[in-house]
N, C-alpha and C positions, 0 to 999 in steps of 0.2 A: 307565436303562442297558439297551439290548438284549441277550440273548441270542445266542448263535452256535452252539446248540443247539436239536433239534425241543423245546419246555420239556415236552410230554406225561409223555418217556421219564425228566423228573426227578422227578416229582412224588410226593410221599412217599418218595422217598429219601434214608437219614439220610446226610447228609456222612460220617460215616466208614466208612459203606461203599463210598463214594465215593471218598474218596481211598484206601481200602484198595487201590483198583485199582492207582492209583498205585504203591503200596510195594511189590505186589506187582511189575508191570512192573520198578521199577525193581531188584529183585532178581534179575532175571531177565537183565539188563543185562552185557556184560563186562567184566569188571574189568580194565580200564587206560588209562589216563592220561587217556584222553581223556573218560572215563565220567563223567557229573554225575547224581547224585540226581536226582527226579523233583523237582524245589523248584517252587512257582506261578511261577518266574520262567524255568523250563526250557523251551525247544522241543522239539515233537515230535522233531527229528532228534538231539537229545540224548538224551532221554527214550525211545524207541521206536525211533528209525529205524537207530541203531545197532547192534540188537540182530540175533544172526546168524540166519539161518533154520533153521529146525530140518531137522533129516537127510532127505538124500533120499529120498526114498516108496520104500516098497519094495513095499505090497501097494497103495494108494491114489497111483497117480499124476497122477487128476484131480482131485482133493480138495485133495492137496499143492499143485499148480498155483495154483488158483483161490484157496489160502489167501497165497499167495505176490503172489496180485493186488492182494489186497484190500489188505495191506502197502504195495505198489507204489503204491499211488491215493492212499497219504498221503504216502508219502516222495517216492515219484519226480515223481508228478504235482501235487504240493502241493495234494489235494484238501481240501475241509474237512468238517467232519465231519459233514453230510447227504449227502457225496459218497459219504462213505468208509461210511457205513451201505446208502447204494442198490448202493452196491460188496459189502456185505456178505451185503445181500438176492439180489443176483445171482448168489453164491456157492451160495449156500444152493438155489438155482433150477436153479443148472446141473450141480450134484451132485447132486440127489437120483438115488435108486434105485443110490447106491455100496454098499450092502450086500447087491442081490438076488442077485449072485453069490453070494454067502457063506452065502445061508440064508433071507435078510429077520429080522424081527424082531417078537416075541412082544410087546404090550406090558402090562408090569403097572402097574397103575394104575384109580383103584375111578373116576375118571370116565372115560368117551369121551375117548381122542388118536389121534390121525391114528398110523397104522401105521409113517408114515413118519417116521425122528427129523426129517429137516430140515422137514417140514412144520411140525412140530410147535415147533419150532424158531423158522418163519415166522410161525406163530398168536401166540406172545408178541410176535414183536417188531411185525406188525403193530396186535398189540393194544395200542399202546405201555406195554406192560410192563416195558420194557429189551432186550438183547440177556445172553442167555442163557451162562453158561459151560455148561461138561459134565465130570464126570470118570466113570473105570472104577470101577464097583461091583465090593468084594471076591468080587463071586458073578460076574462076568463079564459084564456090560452093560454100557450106558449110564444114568447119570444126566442128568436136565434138570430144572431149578428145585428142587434137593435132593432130589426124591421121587419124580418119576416114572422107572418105567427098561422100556429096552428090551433085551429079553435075545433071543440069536440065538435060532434057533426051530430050526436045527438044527445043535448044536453040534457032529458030525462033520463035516457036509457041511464045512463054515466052517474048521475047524482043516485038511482037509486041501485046502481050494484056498490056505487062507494060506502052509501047507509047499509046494507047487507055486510058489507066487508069489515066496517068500524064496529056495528049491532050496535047502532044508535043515529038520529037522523042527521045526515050531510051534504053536503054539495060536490059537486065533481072540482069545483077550486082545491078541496081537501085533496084530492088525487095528486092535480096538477104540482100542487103546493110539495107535496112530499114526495112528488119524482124530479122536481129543481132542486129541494134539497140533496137528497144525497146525490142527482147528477153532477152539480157545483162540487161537490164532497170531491167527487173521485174527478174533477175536471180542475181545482185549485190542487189538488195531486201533484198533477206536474206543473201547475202555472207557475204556484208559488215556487218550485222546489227549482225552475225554470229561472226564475227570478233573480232566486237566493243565487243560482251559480252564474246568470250575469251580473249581478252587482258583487259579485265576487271577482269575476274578471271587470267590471269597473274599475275598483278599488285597486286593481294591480296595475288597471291602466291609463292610472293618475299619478302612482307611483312612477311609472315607466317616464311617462310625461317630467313628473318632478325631476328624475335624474337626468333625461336629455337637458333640460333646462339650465341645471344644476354642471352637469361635465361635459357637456359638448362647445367643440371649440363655438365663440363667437362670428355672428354673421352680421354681413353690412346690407344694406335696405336690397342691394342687388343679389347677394347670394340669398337672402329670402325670399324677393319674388321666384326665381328661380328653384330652387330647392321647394319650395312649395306648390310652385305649379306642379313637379315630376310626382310630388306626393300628393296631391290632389285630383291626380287624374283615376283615383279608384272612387266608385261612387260610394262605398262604404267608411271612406277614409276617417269621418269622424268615430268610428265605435275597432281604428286601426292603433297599433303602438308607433314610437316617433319614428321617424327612418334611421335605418341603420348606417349609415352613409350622408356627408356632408359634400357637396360638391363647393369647391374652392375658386370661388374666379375675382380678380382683380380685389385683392383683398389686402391692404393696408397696415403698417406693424413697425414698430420702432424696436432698430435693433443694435446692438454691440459688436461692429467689424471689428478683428484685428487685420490688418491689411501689409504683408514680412515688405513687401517691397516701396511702399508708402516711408517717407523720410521721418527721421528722431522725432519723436512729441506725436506725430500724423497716425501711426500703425495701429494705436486704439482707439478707435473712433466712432460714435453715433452714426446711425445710418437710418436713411429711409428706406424699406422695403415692400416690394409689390408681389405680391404672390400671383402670377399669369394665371393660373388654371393648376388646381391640385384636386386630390380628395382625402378627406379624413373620415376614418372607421370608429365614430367615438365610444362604442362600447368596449373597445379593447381596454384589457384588466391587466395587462402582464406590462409594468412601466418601463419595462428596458427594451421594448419592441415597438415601434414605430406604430402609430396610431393612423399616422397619414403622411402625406406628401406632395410637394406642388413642387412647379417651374418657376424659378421668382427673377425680378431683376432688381439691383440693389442702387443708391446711389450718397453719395456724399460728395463735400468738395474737400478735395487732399492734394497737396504738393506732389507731387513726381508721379502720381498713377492716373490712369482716364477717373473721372468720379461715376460712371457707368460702371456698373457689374452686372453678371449674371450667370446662373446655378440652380442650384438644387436645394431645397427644403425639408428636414427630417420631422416630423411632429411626436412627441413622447407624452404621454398621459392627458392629451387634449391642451395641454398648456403650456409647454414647452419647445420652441425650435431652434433647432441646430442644424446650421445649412454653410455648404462651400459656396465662394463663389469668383470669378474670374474676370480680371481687370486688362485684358489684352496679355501679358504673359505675366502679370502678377499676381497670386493668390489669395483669397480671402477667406477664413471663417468667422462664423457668427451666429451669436445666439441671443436668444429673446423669450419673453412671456407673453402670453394671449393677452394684451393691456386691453383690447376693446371690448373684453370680458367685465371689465369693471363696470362700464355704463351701458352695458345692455341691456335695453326693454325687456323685460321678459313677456310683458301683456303684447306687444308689436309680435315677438315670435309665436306665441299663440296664437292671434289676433290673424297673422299671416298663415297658418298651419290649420284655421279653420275650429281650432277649440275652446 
């Protein structure tokens, strides 16, 4: 299943601070009638696009603008969402230097950042790190990525062009305060709408899970470790769908011989069967086409034939096999159902698959 996301900016990101974005957008949402939860089944224009603009600028009227665009490129323009981050990135481009009227900014911070918050700003996300929130530090900066902040450099100058700007007396927090807003504005843009489409692919890839569960043949403690190590070896495996392929080894099954050369009463007969080494394709949908297949040897005790056998395995819709097999020169078929299907852990196959 493809992504609809740059996948860089996911990686190492735990889900729930993923969908956190979600709860939080959708908190932010107003309350009436027509308002729905962020649910995986929500649209942007429910989820986000409803939501009203925050208050006209009153010190940042190009900041305000540009944050108001970035909104616009999802809602209005039905961008998606490498639009709606190059929309973001352009934001962040066409506003810097909004605070050299006010002072610029001090940065505290024990490495080297760009002087400038939206560079600074621009370094994560090109560094695909994410897209950055921001809040007001109780000492009157800016935060970015919880630790770094930039604090005005001159907090007179800054408090009185903010009072000039407002026409009534202020502080430079007022600035600060109304360039987090609408940054967050047009930065919850794509987090939330980020969100909304991986808990959309969540949601499909729980169902996906359901159905491996649900129709793939059963596996015994052996074909799990094994099967699970091959699928564990991607480090992303848990935000992966189930494998598409079962590998088949020394795998157990009671089955129905009829055996032509085996004597009167003998020729239908219970059997034990080993599957050696097979594989089955368990999303195959077309039931009259084999699903999988393994090497098996069979065995019972019967009058006039060796009780060894051994052949070939057909598998039909994950639960059905029908297999030949050869008793020294006498011939066998045989057929069976996945029975170890019945008492399958399904927590043990999660459990083992790492979900």
């Amino acid at each position: 299943m493809g992504s609809v996301w740059p996948r860089p900016l996911w990686t190492g990101v735990p889900a729930a601070c993923i969908l956190a974005a979600v709860l939080a957008t959708a908190n932010a949402a107003p309350a009436d009638d027509n308002a729905r939860p962020c649910r995986p089944d929500a649209t942007a224009d429910e989820c986000i696009c409803r939501q009203p603009p925050p208050p006209e600028p009153t010190h940042l009227p190009q900041v305000g603008a540009g944050a108001v665009a970035v909104r616009d490129r999802l809602c209005e323009d039905q961008g998606d969402l490498r639009e709606v981050l190059a929309s973001f990135t352009a934001f962040l481009r066409d506003t810097r230097g909004w605070f050299d009227s006010y002072g610029g900014f001090t940065v505290d911070a024990e490495e080297p950042w760009p002087a400038e918050f939206n560079d600074a700003a621009l370094a994560i996300v090109d560094a695909a790190r994410g897209v950055p929130p921001t809040s007001v530090t109780p000492e009157g900066g800016l935060e970015l990525e919880g630790e770094v902040f930039f604090d005005p450099t001159q907090p007179d100058t800054c408090a009185a062009r903010a009072s000039e700007s407002a026409g009534r007396a202020t502080d430079c927090v007022a600035v600060l305060e109304e360039f987090a807003t609408y940054y967050n504005y047009a930065q919850q843009t794509y987090a939330a709408d980020g969100a909304l489409a991986f808990a959309r692919y969540a949601a499909l890839l729980q169902e996906d899970w359901e159905r491996y569960l649900d129709t793939a043949r059963s596996q015994t403690l052996l074909e799990l470790t094994i099967n699970s190590a091959l699928y564990r070896r991607t480090e992303d495996a848990r935000f992966d769908p189930p494998p598409n392929r079962q590998l088949i080894v020394l795998h157990p099954n009671l089955v129905m011989e009829f055996v032509d050369g085996a004597e009167s009463g003998q020729k239908l007969k219970e059997a034990l069967m080993v599957e050696i080494i097979g594989v089955n394709y368990w999303r195959q949908e077309r039931w009259y086409l084999p699903s999988g297949a393994s090497v098996m040897t069979v065995y019972s005790d019967r009058a006039d034939v060796n009780d060894w056998g051994y052949g070939v395995s057909l598998h039909f819709a994950n639960l059905y096999t029908l297999g030949v097999s050869r008793r020294s020169g006498d011939a066998g078929v045989f057929l069976s159902i996945d029975l170890l299907k019945l008492v399958e852990d399904r927590r043990t196959v999660l459990e083992h698959f790492g979900r």
